[in-house]
C-alpha positions in Angstrom: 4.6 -24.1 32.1 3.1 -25.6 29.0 2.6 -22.8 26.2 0.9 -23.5 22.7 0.4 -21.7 19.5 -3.0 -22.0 18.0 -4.4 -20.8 14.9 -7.9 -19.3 15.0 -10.9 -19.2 13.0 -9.4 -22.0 10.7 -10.0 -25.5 10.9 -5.8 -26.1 8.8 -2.8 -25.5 10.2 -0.8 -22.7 8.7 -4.1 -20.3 8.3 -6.1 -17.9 10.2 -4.7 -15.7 12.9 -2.0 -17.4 15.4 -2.4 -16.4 19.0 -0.2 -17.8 21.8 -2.0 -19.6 24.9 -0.8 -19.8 28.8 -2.7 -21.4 31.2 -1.3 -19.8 34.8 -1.9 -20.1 38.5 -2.7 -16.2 38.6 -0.9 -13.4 36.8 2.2 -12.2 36.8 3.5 -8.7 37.1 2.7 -7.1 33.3 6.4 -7.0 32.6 6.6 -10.7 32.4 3.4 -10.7 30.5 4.6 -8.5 27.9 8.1 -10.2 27.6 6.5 -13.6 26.5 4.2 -11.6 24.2 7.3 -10.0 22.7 8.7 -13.3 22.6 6.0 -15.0 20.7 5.8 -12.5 18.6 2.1 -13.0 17.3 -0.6 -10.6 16.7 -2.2 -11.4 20.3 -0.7 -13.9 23.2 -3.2 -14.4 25.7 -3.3 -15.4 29.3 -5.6 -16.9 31.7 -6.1 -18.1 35.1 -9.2 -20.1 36.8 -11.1 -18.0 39.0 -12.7 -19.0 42.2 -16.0 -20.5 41.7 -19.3 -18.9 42.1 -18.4 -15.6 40.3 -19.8 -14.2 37.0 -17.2 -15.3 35.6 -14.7 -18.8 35.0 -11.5 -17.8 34.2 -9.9 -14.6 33.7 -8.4 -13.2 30.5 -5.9 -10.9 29.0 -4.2 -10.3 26.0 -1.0 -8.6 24.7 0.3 -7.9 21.1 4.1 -7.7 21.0 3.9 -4.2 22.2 1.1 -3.5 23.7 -1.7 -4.6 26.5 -5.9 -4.5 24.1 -9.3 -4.5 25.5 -10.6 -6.4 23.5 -9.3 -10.0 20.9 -11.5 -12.3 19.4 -9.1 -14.6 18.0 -7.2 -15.1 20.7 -10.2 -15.9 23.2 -11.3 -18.4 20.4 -7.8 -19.7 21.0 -8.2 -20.3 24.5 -11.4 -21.7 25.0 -9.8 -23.9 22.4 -7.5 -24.9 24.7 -9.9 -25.1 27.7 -11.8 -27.5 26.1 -9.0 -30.2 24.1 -7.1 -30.1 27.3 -9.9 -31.2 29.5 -8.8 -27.7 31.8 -12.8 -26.8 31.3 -15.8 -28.3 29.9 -19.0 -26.6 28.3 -19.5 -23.1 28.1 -16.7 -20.8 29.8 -16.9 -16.9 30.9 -13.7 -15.2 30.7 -13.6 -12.2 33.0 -11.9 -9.4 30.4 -11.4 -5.8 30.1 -14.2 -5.8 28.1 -16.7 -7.3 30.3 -17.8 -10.8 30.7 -17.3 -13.0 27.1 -18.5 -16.1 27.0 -17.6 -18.9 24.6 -19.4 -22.1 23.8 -17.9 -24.9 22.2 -19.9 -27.2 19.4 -19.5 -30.8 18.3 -18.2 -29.6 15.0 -15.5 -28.3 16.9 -15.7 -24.8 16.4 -16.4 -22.3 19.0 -19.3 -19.3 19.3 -18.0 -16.1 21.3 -20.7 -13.5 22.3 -19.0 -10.3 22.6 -20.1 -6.8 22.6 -22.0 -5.3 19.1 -19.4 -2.2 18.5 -21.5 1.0 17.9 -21.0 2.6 14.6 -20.7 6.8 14.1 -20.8 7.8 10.6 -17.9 10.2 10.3 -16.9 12.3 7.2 -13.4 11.0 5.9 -10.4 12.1 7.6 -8.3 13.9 5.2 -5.2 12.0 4.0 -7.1 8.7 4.7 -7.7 7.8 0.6 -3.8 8.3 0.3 -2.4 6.1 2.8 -5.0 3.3 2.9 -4.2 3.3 -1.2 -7.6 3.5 -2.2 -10.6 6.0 -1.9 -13.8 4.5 0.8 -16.9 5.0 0.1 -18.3 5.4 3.8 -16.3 5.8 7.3 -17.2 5.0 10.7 -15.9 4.7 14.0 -16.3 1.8 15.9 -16.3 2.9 19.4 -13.5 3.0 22.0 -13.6 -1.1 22.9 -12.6 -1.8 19.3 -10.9 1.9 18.6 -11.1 1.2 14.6 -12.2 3.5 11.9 -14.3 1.0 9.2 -14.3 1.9 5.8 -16.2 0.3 2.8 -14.4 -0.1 -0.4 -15.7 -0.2 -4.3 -15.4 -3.8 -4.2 -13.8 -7.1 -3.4 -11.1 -6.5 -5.5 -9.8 -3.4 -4.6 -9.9 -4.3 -1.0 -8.0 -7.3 -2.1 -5.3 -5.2 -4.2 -4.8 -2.9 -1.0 -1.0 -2.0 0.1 -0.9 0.6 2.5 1.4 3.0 4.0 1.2 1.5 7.4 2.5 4.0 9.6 0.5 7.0 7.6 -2.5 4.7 9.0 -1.8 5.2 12.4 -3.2 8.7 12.7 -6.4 8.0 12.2 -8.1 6.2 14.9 -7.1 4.5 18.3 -6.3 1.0 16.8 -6.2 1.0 13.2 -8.4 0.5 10.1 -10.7 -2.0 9.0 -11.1 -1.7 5.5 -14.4 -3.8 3.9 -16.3 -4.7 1.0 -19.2 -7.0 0.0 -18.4 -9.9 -1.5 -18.2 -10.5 -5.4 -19.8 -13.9 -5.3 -21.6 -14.7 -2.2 -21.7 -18.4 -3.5 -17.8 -18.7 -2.6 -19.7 -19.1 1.3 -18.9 -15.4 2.7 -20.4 -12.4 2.2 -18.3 -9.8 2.9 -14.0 -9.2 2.6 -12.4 -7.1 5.3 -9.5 -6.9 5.9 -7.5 -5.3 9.1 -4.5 -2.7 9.7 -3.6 -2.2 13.3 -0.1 0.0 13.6 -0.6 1.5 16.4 -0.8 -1.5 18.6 2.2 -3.2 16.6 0.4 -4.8 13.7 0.4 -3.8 9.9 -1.8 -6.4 9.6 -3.8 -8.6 11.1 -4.4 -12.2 9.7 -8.1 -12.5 11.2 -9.9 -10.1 13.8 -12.5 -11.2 15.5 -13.3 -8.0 17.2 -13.5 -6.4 14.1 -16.4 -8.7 13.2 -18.4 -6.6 16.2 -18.0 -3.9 13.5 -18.8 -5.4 10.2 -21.3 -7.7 11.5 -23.9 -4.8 11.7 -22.0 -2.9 9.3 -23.4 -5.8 7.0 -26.4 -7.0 8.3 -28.5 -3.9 8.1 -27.0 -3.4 4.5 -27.8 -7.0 3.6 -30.8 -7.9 5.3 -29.4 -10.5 7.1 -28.6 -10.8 11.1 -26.4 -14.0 10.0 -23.9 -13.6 7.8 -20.3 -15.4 6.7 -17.4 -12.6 6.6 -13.7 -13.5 4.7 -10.7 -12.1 6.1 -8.5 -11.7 3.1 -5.5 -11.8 4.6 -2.4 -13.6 3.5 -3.6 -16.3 6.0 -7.0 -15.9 5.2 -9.7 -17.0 7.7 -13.4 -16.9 7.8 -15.6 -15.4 10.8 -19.2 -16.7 11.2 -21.5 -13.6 12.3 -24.5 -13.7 14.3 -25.8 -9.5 15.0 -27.9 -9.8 18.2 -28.7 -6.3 19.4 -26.2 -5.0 21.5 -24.2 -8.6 21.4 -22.7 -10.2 18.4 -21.7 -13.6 18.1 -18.6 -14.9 16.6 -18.5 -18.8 15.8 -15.3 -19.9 14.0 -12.3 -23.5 14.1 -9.2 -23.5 16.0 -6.1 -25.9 15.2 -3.5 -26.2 17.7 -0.2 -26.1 15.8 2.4 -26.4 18.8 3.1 -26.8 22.1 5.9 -26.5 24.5 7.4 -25.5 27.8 8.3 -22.5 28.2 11.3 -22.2 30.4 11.4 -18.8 32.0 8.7 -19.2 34.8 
């Protein structure tokens, strides 16, 4: 069984957000699935398996962190489709069957990839209390982003500060169902992003996520209505930084972003 590692929204090896890809037959029982998540130890691993034809949907997809089963992954669908489409397993536009729906993803000549997934709905919320202290700066705004994404989004004083952040990871956990997103506009929108976010996600086993592309439901119309813009360029300032092409429309957004594939093997315990 052939396995790869791929990084997403990047178009060099080394950056953006890793995500493990298998191809199967059908699924396994979850055990298995979560062992080889565990086992590739990245933020997501996904899985996927052709459906019959005729459906709503092409293949069907799930993802697992190393600890966990999520509803909902953007760079690791980005990650497959990449795969779908270098290794001639499916051509044109795919529909993955998800917890989260039906996501589609459509690949371009450039080589990168749009996904249309779900807008998140935003809630203003007043601050939780204790929120300032553990994140390690004080937010200007909070909101939750719904139950698919499960984040509370906070925007910061600037660029830098969301830059300088070190949290108290597991002080974050308490705060919302998946972690927080923590955002800012961007200093110099000539750099080719407009906005910084970046992404802390303890309580599905990640301090921090590289590059989230279902985050980018949130701060795409987090950032469009306060920029004036329904396409917009957001930076992931991670330590492997990646950037995340937004596209708000309505109640969809679209995510276009590169994929590298960075290794492949067999993996031997099928």
């Amino acid at each position: 069984m052939r396995i790869r590692i791929v990084d997403a929204f990047t178009d060099r090896p080394f950056s953006g957000n890793p995500a493990g890809v298998l191809l199967l037959d059908a699924f396994p029982e979850d055990g298995w699935l979560q062992d080889v998540a565990r086992e590739v130890n990245h933020a997501e691993t996904a899985f996927a398996h052709r459906l019959p034809g005729g459906g709503d949907a092409d293949w069907a997809l799930r993802w697992f962190t190393p600890v966990t089963e999520v509803a909902l992954c953007g760079h690791a669908t980005l990650a497959t489709a990449h795969v779908l489409h270098r290794t001639g397993a499916h051509e044109g536009p795919v529909r993955f069957a998800t917890r989260s729906g039906v996501l589609a993803a459509r690949p371009h000549a450039d080589g990168s990839v749009t996904l249309d997934f779900p807008t998140a709905p935003l809630t203003p919320v007043a601050l939780p209390e204790g929120v300032a202290g553990a994140l390690g700066a004080r937010p200007l705004t909070a909101f939750d982003t719904g139950p698919d994404v499960g984040d509370l989004l906070v925007e910061l004083a600037d660029e830098r500060t969301v830059r300088a952040l070190a949290p108290d990871h597991r002080a974050l956990g308490g705060y919302s169902a998946r972690g927080i997103i923590a955002t800012a506009r961007a200093e110099d929108p000539s750099r080719g992003y407009d906005y910084v976010s970046r992404g802390f996600f303890p309580n599905v086993g990640i301090d921090e996520d590289p590059v989230t592309g279902s985050a980018h439901t949130a701060l795409a119309p987090y950032w469009s209505e306060r920029l004036g813009s329904p396409d917009l360029t957001g930076l992931q300032a991670s330590h492997r930084p990646g950037r995340v092409r937004t596209g708000l429309r309505g109640d969809r957004t679209l995510l276009t972003g590169h994929a590298v594939t960075v290794i492949e093997g067999e993996l031997l315990t099928a």
